[in-house]
C-alpha positions as CSV (number, residue, x, y, z in Angstrom):
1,X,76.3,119.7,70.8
2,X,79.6,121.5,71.4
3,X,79.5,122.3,67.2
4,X,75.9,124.0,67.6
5,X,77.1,125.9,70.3
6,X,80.4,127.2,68.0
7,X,78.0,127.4,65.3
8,X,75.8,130.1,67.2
9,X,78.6,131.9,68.6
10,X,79.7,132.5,65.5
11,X,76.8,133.8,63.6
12,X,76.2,136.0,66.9
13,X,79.8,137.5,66.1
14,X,78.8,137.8,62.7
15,X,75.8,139.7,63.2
16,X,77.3,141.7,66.0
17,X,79.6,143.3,63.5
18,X,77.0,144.0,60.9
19,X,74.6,145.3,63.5
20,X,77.1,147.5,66.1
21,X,78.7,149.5,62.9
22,X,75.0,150.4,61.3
23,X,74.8,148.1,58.7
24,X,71.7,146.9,59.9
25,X,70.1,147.9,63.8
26,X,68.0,144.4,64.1
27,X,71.1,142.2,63.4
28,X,72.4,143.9,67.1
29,X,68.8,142.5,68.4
30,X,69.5,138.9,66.5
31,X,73.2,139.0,67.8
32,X,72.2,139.3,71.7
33,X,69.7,136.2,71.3
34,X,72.0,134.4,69.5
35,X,74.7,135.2,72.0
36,X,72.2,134.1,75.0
37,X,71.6,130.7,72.6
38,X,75.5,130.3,72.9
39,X,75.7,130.6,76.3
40,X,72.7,128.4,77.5
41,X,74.2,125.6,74.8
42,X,77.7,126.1,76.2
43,X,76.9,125.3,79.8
44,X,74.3,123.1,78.9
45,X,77.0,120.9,76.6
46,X,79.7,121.5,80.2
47,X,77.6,119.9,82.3
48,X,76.3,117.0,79.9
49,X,80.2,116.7,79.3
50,X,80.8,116.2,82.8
51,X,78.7,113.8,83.6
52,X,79.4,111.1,80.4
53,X,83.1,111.3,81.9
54,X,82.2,110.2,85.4
């Protein structure tokens, strides 16, 4: 889970850059719902994490 969660970040990175310099507006709209994808995945993948261990 924790490479789905890099994978999104990235491509939210990715279209960050092409959306915040112009390129293209709706790739700034993709990048903040793949960013919000990232962050649910992340903590979701921290506390799964957490609990295998114990």
């Amino acid at each position: 889970m924790l490479g789905w969660t890099l994978m999104f970040f990235f491509l939210a990175i990715v279209a960050a850059i092409f959306g915040f310099l112009g390129i293209a507006s709706t790739l700034a709209s993709i990048a903040k719902v793949l960013f919000i994808i990232f962050i649910v995945l992340f903590i979701a993948s921290l506390i799964l994490g957490r609990r295998r261990s114990m």
